[in-house]
C-alpha positions as CSV (number, residue, x, y, z in Angstrom):
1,X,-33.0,139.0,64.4
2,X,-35.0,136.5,65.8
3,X,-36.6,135.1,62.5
4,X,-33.4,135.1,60.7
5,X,-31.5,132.9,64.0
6,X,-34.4,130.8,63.4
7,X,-34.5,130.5,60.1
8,X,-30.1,129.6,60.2
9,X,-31.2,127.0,62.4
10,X,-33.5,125.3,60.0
11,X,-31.3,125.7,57.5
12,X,-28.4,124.4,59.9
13,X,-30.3,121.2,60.7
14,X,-31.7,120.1,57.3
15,X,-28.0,120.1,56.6
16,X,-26.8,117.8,59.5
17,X,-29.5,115.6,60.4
18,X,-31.5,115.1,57.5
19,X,-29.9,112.0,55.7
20,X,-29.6,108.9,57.0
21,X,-25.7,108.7,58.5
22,X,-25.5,105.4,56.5
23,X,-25.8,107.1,53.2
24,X,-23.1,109.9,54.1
25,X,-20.1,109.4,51.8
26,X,-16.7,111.2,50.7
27,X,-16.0,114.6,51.6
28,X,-19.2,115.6,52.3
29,X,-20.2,113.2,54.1
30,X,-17.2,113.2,56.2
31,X,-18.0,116.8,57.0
32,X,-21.7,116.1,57.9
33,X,-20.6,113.0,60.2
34,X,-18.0,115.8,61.8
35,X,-20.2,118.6,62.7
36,X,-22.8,116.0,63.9
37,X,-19.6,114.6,66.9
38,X,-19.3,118.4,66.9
39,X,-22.4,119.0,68.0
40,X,-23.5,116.0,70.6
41,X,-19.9,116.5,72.4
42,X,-21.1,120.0,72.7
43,X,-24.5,118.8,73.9
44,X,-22.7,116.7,76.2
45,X,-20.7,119.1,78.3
46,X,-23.7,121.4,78.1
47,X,-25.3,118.8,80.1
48,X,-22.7,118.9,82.8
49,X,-22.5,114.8,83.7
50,X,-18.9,114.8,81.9
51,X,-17.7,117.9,84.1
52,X,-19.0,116.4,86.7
53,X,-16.8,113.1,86.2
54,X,-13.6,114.9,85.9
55,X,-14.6,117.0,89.0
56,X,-14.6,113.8,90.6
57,X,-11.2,112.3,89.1
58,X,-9.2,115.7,90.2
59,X,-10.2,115.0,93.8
60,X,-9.6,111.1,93.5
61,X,-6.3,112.1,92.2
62,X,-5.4,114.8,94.7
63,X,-5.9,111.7,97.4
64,X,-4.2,108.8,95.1
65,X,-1.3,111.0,93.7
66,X,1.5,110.8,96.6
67,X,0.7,107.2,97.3
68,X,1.2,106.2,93.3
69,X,4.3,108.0,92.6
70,X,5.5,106.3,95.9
71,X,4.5,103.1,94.8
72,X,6.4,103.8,91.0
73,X,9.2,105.4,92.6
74,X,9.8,102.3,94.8
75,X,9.4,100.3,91.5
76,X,11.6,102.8,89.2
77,X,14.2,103.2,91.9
78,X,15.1,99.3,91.6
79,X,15.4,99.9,87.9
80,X,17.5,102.6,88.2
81,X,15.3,105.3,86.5
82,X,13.6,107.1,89.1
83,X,15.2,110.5,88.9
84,X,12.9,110.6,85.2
85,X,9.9,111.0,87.6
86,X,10.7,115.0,88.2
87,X,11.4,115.6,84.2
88,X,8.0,113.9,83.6
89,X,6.3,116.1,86.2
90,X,8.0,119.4,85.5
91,X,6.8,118.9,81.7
92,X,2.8,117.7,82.8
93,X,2.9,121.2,85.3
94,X,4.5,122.9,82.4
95,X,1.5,125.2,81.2
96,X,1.1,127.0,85.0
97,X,4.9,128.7,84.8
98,X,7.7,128.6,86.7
99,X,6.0,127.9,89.9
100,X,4.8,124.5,88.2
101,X,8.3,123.1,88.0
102,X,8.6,124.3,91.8
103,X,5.3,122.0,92.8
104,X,6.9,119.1,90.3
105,X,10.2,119.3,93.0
106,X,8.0,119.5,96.3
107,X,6.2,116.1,95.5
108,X,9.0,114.6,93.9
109,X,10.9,115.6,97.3
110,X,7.8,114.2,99.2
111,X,7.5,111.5,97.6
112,X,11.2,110.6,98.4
113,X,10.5,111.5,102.4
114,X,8.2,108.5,102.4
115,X,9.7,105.4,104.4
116,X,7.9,102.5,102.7
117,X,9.1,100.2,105.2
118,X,8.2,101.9,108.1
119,X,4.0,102.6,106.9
120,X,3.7,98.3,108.1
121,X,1.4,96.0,106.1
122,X,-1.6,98.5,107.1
123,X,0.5,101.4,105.4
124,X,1.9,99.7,102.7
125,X,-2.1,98.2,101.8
126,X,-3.6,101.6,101.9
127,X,-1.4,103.1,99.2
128,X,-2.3,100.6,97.4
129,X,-6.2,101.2,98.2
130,X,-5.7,104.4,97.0
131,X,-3.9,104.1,93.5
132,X,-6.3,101.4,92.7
133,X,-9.1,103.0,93.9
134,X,-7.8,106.1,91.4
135,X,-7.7,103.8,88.5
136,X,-11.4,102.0,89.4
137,X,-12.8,105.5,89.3
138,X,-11.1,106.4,85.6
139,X,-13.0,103.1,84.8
140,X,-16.1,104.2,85.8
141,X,-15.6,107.5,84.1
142,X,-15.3,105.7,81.1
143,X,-17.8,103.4,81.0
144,X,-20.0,106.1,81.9
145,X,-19.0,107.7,78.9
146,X,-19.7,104.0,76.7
147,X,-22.7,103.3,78.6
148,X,-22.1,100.3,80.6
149,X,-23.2,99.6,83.9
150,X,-20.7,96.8,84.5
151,X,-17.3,97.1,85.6
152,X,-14.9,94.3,85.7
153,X,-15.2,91.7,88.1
154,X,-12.8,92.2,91.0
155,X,-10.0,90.1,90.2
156,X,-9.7,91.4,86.8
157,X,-9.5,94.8,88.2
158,X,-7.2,94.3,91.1
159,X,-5.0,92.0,88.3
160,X,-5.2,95.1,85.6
161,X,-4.6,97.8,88.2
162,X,-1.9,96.1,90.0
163,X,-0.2,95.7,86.4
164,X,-0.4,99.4,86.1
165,X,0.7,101.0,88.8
166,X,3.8,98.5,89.2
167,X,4.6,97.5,85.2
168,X,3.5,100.5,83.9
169,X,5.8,103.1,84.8
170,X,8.9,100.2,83.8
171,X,7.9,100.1,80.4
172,X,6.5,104.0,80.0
173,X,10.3,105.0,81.0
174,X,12.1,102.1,79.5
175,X,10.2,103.6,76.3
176,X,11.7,107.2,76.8
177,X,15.2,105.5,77.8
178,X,15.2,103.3,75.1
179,X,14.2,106.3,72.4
180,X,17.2,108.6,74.2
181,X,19.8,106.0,73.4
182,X,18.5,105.4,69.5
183,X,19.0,109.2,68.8
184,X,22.3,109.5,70.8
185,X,24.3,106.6,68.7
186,X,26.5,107.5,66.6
187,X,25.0,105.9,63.4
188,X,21.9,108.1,63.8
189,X,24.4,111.2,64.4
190,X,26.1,110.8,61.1
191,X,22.7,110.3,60.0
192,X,21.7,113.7,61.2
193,X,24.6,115.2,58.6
194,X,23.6,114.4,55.9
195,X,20.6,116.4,53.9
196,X,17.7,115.9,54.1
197,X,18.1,113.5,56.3
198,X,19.1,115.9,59.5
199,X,16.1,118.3,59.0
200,X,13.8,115.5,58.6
201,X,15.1,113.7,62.1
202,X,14.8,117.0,63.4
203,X,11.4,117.8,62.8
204,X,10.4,114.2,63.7
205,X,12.2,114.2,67.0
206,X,10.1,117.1,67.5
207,X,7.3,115.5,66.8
208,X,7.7,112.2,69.1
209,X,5.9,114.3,72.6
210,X,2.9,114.8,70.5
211,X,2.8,111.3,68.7
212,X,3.5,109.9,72.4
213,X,0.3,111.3,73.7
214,X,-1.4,110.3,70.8
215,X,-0.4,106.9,71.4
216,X,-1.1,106.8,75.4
217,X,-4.5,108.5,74.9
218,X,-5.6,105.8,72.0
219,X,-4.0,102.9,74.7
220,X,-6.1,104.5,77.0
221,X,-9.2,104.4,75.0
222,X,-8.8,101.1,73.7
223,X,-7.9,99.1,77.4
224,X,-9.8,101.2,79.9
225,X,-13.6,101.1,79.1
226,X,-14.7,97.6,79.9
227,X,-16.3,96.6,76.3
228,X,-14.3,96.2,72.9
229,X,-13.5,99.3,71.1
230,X,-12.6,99.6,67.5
231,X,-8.6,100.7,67.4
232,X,-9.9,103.4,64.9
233,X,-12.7,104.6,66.9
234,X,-10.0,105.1,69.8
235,X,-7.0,106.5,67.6
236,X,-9.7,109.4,66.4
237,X,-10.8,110.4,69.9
238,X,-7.2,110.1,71.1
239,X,-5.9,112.3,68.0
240,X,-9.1,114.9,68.7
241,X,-7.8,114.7,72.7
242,X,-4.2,114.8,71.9
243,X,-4.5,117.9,70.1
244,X,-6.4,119.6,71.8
245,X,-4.6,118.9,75.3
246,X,-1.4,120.5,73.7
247,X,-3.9,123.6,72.4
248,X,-4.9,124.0,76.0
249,X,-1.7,123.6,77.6
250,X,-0.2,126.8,75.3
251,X,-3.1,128.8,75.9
252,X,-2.7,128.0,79.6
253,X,0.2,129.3,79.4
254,X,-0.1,132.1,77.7
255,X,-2.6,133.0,80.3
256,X,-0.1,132.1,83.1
257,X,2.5,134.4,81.5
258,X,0.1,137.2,80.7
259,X,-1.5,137.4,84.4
260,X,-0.1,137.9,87.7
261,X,-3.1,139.3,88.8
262,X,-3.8,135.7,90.3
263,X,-1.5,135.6,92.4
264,X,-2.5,138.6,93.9
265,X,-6.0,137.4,94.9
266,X,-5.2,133.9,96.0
267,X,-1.7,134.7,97.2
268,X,0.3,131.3,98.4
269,X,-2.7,129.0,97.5
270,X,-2.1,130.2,93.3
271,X,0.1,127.1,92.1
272,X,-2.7,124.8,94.2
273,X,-5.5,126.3,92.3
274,X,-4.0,126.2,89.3
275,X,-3.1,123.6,89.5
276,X,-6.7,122.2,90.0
277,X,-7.6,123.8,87.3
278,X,-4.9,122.3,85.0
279,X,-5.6,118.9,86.0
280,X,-9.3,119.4,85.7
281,X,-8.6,120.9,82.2
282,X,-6.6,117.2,81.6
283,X,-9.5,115.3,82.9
284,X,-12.0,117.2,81.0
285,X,-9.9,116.4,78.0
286,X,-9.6,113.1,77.9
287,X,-13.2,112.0,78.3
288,X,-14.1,114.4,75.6
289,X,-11.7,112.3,74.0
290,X,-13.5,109.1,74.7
291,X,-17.1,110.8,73.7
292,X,-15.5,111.2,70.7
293,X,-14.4,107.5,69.8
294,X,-18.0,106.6,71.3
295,X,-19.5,108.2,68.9
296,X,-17.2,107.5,66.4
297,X,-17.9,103.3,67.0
298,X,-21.3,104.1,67.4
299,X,-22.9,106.8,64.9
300,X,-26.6,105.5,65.4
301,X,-25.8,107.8,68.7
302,X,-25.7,110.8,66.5
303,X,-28.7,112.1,66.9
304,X,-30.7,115.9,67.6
305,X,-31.7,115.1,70.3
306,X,-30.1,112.8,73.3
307,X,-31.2,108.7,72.4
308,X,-32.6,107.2,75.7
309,X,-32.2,103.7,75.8
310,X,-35.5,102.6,77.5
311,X,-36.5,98.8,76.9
312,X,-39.9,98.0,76.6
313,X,-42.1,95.0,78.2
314,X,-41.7,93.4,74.6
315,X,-38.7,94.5,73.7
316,X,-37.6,93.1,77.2
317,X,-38.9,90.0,76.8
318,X,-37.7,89.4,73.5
319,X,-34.2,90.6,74.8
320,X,-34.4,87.6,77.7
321,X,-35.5,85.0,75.8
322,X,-33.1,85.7,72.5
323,X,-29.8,86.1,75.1
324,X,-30.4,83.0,77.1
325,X,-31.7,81.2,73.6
326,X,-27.8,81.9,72.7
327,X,-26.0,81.0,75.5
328,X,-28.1,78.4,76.1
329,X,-27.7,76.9,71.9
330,X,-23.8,77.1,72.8
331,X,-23.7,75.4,76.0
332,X,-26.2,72.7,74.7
333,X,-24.3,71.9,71.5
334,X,-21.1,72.4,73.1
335,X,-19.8,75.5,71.6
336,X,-17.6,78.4,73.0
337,X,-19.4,80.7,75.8
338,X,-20.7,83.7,74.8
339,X,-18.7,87.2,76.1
340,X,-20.7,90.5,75.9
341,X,-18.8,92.2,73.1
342,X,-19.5,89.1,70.9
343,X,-23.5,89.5,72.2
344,X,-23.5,92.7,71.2
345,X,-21.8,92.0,67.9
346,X,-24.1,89.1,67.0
347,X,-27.0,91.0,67.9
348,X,-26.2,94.8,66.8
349,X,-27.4,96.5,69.4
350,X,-25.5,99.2,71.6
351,X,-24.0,98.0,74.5
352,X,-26.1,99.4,77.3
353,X,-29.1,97.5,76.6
354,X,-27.3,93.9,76.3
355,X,-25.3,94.2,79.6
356,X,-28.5,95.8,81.5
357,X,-30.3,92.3,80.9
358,X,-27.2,90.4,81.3
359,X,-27.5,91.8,84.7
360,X,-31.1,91.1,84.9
361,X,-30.4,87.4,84.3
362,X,-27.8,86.8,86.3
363,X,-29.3,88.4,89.3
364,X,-32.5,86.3,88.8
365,X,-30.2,83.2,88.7
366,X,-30.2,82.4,84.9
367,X,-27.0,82.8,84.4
368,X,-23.1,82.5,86.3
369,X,-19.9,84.7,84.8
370,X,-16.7,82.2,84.5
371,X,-13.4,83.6,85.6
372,X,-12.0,84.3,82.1
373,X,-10.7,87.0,80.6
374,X,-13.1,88.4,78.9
375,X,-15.9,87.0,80.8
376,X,-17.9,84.7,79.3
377,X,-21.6,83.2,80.4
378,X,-23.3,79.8,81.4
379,X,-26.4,78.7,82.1
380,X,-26.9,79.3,86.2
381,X,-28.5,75.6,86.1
382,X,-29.8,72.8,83.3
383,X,-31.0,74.4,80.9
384,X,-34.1,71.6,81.0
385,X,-35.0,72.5,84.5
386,X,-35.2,76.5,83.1
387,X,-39.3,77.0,82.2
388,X,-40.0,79.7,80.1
389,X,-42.6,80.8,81.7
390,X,-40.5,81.5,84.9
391,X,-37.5,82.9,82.8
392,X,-40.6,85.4,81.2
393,X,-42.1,86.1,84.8
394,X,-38.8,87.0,86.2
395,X,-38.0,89.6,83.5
396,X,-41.4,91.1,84.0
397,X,-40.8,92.1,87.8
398,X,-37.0,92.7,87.8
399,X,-37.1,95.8,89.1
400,X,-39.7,95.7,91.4
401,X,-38.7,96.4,94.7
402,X,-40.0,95.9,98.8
403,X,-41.9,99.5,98.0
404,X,-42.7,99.6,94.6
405,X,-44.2,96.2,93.6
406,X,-47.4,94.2,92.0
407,X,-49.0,93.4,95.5
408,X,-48.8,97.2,96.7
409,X,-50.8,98.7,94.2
410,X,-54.5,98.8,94.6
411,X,-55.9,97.2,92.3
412,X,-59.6,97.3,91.4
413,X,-61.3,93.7,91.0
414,X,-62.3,94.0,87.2
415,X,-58.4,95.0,86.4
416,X,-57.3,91.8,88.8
417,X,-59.9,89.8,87.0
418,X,-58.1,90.7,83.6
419,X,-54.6,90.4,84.6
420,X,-55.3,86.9,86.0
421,X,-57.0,85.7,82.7
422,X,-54.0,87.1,80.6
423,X,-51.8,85.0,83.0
424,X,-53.5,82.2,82.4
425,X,-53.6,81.9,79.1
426,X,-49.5,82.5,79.2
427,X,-49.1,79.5,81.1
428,X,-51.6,77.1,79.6
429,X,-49.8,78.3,76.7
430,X,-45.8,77.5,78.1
431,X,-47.0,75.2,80.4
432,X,-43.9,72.4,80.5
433,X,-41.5,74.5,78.1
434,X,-38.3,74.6,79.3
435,X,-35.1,76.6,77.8
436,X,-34.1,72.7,76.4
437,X,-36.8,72.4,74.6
438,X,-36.3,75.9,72.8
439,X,-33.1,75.5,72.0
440,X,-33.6,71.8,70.6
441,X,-36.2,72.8,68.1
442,X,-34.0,73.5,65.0
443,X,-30.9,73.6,64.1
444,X,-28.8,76.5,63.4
445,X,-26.0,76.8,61.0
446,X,-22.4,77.6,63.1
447,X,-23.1,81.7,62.1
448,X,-26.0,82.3,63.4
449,X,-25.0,80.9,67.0
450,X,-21.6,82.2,67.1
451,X,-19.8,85.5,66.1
């Protein structure tokens, strides 16, 4: 048994991973390219970081829940709209039962309770705290998932978050309102008399939920991780999530419906742990979902075995100098700033790399972010006054630290001896070169500057 698992697994691997992704076309390679996402998203919950994220989100939510749909019911209730909220929550608790559309009119009737204008400025500021603080850590979540280390500064985040929690139940309901109305007039009623015409607006008003969710999750995908992702990329995870959130919500309920054993061991606190367990399912869901469009924008990814993107002392210095070569070409010839995404486009490389030594530099003082929207970069200072050889030497001991550094370890004399030469012949060699003076020794043709 053992020989013949072992020999299904050759087989099963010269199948997927032996040809170069690049040269997979039609069908097959579709299919190829399909069980290879298969696989790494497998990999990847194995691993247990992405349960461990939604983990996190169901307890961030569980704190940031009231205070949002306070926040949207204060904004919905001036529109008009705000008995929607309990529909909308009745249909998200749907897949735990009855007892789901009982917890939907608790909070709703909570919510409600809340006196806005009695909580005082302190009140008022910590629901706030606490629906953005929900939204920052869906952020993280997903740039965990895209491999960034750098979320967006803090204006752009309180601007974005703000924008949500406020405009974004207005136009989600306006939306639904606005979709009610079309199929209630009474052109689209005669419409709905006449064959084929009725059976067709039939099955597509059934199909408007799903194509909704669709919709939200590829929204999701495409606004929420802070890098540029491909609408394609996003729309493929999002269809992946969105069908398999409905799969799991009638399963869920099939369970429901077929247990009451549950009930029995956990008594009143069922519909909470259920509950729990729903919206983890939800969370779980949609960062498979964005795993998915990851590795959809980014098939290099797709690999055996996990890629660890580990720069070397070359590559790193290669890295340093080639980045601030760019922004520093740009801001000399007086060309358009440089964002990351258009980095990482002009130098096809995955993101995680780029933005760890965008960090690096600006730390060391290299480089400043401006206030746009995508940021963009500068030089920290004149470029003439930035020598190589410091730009080279600060790279080199970035992440040395007051306990792990050069002048702790004990170093024997004939290693000290050999380090110092090698220094010296690195700045006899740069001596005077500044970042000017590299960026003034040719000139480059618009494309090769800019993306």
């Amino acid at each position: 048994m053992i020989g013949a698992l072992q020999s299904w697994l050759d087989r099963f691997n010269r199948l997927v991973w032996a040809e170069d992704f690049r040269a997979l076309q039609g069908w097959r390679g579709f299919a190829i390219k399909a069980l290879r996402v298969l696989y790494v998203v497998i990999r990847d919950l194995l691993r247990g970081e992405l349960n461990l994220r939604a983990m996190s989100l169901v307890y961030t939510t569980l704190l940031s829940l009231v205070p949002l749909l306070a926040v949207s019911f204060s904004v919905l209730k001036a529109f008009g709209v705000h008995q929607q909220i309990q529909p909308l929550l009745e249909n998200f608790l749907g897949p735990i039962g009855p007892q789901g559309v009982e917890l939907a009119g608790k909070i709703v009737d909570f919510v409600e309770g809340i006196k806005v204008g009695l909580l005082g400025s302190i009140g008022v500021g910590l629901l706030i705290y606490t629906g953005v603080t929900l939204l920052q850590k869906i952020e993280e979540a997903f740039n965990f998932v895209w491999r960034i280390d750098i979320l967006r500064s803090f204006g752009q985040r309180l601007r974005n978050y703000l924008s949500v929690i406020v405009i974004g139940p207005v136009l989600v309901f306006s939306a639904l309102g606005i979709t009610a109305s079309v199929m209630n007039t009474e052109l689209v009623r005669r419409i709905q008399e006449v064959e084929p015409f009725g059976t067709l607006m039939f099955g597509t008003s059934k199909l408007i939920p799903y194509l909704l969710i669709w919709v939200a999750f590829t929204v999701i995908y495409v606004f929420v991780p802070n890098t540029q992702v491909r609408l394609g990329a996003a729309a493929t995870g999002g269809l992946v999530a969105a069908a398999v959130w409905q799969t799991t919500g009638w399963g869920f309920a099939v369970f429901i419906a077929s247990s009451a054993r549950y009930a029995a061991v956990y008594s009143s606190f069922a519909i909470l742990i259920l509950a729990l367990i729903w919206l983890y399912f939800n969370w779980l869901i949609l960062l498979v979902g964005a795993q998915i469009a990851f590795y959809i924008q980014n098939p290099q990814f797709l690999a055996a075995n996990p890629v660890r993107l580990v720069l070397s002392n070359r590559l790193r210095e290669r890295l340093a100098l080639v980045l601030m070569f760019l922004i520093g070409y740009n801001h000399c010839h007086n060309r358009a700033p440089w964002t990351l995404d258009k980095l990482v486009d002009h130098l096809e490389l995955p993101p995680e790399p780029v933005h760890r030594m965008m960090v690096c530099l600006k730390e060391q003082g290299f480089v400043e972010e401006t206030s746009d929207d995508p940021a963009a970069y500068l030089p920290a200072k004149d470029i003439g006054t930035i020598e190589v050889r410091a730009l080279l030497a600060s790279v080199r001991r970035a992440e040395e630290s007051r306990l792990l550094n050069a002048e702790r370890l004990v170093t024997p004399l004939p290693v000290e001896e050999t380090l110092a030469r090698l220094q010296l012949v690195i700045d006899e060699t740069l001596q005077g070169e500044n970042l000017r003076d590299l960026v003034g020794k040719q000139s480059l043709p618009s494309r090769e500057v800019t993306s």
